[in-house]
C-alpha positions as CSV (number, residue, x, y, z in Angstrom):
1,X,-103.5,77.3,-47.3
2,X,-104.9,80.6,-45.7
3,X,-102.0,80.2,-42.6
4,X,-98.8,82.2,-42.9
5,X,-96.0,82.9,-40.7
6,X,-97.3,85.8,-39.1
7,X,-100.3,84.7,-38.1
8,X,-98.5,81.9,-36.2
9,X,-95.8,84.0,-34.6
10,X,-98.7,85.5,-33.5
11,X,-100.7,83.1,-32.1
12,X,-97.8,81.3,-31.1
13,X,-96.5,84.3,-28.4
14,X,-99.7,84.1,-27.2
15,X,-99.2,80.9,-26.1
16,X,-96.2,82.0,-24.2
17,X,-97.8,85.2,-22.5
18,X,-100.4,82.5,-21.5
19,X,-97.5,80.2,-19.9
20,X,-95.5,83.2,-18.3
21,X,-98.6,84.9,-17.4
22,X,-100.7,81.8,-15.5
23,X,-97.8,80.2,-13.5
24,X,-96.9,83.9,-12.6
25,X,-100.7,84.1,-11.2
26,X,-99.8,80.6,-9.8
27,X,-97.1,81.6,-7.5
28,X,-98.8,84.7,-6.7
29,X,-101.6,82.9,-4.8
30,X,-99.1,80.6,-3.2
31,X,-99.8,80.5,1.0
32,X,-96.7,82.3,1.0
33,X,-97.9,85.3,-0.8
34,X,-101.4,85.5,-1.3
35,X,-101.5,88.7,-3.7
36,X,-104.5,89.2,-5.3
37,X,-104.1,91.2,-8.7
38,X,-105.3,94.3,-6.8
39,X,-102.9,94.3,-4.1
40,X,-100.0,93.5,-6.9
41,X,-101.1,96.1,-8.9
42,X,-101.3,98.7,-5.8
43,X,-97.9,97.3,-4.7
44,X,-96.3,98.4,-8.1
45,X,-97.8,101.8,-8.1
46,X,-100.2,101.1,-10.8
47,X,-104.1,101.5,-11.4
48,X,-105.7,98.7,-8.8
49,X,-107.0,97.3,-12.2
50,X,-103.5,97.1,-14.0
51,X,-102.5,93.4,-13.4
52,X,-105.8,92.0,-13.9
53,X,-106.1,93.5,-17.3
54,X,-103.0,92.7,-18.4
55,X,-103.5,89.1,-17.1
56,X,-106.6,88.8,-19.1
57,X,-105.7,90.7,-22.5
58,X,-102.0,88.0,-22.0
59,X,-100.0,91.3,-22.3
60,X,-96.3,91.2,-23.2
61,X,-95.1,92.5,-19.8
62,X,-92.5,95.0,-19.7
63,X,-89.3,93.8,-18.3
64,X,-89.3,96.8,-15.7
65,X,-92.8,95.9,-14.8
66,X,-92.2,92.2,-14.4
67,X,-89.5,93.2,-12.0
68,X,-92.0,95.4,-10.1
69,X,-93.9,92.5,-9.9
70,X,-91.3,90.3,-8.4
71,X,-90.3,93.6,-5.8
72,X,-94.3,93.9,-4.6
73,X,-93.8,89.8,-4.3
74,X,-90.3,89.9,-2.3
75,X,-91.5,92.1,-0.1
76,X,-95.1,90.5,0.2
77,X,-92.8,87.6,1.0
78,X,-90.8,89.3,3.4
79,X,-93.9,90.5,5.5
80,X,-95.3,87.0,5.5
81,X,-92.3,84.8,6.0
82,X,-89.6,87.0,7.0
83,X,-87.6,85.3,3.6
84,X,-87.2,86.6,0.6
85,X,-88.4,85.0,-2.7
86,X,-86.2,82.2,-4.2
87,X,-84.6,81.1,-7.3
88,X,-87.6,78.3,-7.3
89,X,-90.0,81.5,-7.8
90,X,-88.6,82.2,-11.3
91,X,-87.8,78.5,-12.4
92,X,-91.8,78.0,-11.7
93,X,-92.4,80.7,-13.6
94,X,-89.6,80.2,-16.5
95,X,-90.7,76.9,-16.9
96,X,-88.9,74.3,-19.3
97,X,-92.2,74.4,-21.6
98,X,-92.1,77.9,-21.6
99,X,-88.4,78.2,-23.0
100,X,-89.7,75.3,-25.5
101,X,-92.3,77.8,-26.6
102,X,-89.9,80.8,-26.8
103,X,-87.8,78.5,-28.6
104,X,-90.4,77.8,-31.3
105,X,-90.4,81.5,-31.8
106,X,-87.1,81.9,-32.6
107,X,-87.4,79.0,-35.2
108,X,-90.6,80.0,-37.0
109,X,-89.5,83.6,-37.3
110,X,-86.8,82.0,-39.6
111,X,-89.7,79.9,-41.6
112,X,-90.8,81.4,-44.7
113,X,-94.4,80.7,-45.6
114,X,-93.7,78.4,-48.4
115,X,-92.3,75.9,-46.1
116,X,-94.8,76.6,-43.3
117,X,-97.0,72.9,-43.6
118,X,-93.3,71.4,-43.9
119,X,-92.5,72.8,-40.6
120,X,-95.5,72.2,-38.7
121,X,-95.3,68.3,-39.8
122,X,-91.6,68.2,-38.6
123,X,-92.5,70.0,-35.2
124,X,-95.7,67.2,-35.1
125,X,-94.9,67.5,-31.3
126,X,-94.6,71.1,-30.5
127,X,-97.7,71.8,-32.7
128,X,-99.7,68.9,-30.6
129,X,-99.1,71.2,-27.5
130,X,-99.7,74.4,-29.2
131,X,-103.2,73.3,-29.9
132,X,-104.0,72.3,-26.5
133,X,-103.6,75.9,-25.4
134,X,-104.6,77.8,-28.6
135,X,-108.4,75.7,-27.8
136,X,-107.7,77.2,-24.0
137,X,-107.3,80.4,-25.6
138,X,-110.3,79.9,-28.1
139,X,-112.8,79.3,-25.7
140,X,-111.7,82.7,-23.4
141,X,-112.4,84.6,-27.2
142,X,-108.3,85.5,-27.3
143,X,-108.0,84.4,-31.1
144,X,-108.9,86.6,-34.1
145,X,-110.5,85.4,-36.8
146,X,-107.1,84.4,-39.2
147,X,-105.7,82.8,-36.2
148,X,-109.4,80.7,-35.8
149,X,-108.4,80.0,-39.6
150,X,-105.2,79.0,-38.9
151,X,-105.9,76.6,-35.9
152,X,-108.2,75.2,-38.2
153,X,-105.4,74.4,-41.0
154,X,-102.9,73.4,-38.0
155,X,-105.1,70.7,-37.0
156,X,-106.0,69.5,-40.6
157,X,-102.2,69.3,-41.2
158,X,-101.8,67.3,-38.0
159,X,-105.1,64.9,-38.5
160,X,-103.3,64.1,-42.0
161,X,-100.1,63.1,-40.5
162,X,-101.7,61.1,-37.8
163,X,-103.9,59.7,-40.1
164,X,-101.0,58.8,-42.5
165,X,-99.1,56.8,-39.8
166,X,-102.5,54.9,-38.5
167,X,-102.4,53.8,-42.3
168,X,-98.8,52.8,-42.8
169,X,-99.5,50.9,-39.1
170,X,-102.4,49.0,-40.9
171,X,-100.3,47.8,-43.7
């Protein structure tokens, strides 16, 4: 097996900066708000092209930036709706899948590669999901050539589980 731990923290955090990063973009284009990536980055006091490069290369954000983000929104808010931004704003953001995949983090970083394909059969689940987004992030060119590898190993592991359990159904 060419996959290691590394490689799927890897790919795996990409995954999450994908998550954050597109229902972020979500509720920025909310009626509410309408903030292109131009005016978010102008609001923040950045390049006009900031945002929209980070958004494309999934960039771990900052935690100052991301709360220059939510000021240029609360105030975009403000001017649009005389409210500002609520507690649903984050929890659309910080979504219950996202803390799943910030969760898988924190559990494969504790993996060592020896038990890697042990882990990815006992997360079956998690590692369904994962692919759906690493092919996302395939086809927009966002995964190197190890982690192209390592999808490829993923998905063997997974077809041999499924394909396992179609045969003990069979019996």
């Amino acid at each position: 097996m060419l996959i290691n731990v590394t490689v799927i923290l890897k790919m795996v955090k990409k995954v999450l900066m994908y998550q954050l990063l597109t229902n972020l973009d979500s509720k920025l284009k909310e009626k509410d708000l309408q903030l292109t990536h131009r005016d978010l980055s102008i609001g923040t006091g950045r390049a006009p092209s900031w945002f929209n490069n980070s958004f494309n290369q999934l960039e771990d954000l900052q935690i100052s930036s991301f709360l220059r983000i939510l000021a240029t929104a609360n105030e975009r808010s403000k001017e649009k709706t005389g409210k500002e931004i609520e507690e649903i704003f984050l929890r659309d953001i910080f979504t219950s899948e996202a803390i799943d995949t910030a969760n898988a983090l924190n559990n494969l970083a504790a993996e060592e590669n020896k038990h890697l394909v042990d882990f990815i059969q006992s997360e079956e689940k998690l590692f369904k999901d994962l692919i759906g987004y690493w092919g996302i992030l395939s086809s927009k060119n966002k995964l190197d050539v190890p982690e192209e590898e390592a999808l490829r190993e993923i998905r063997t592991v997974l077809k041999t589980i499924s394909d396992s359990e179609q045969g003990d159904e069979n019996e």
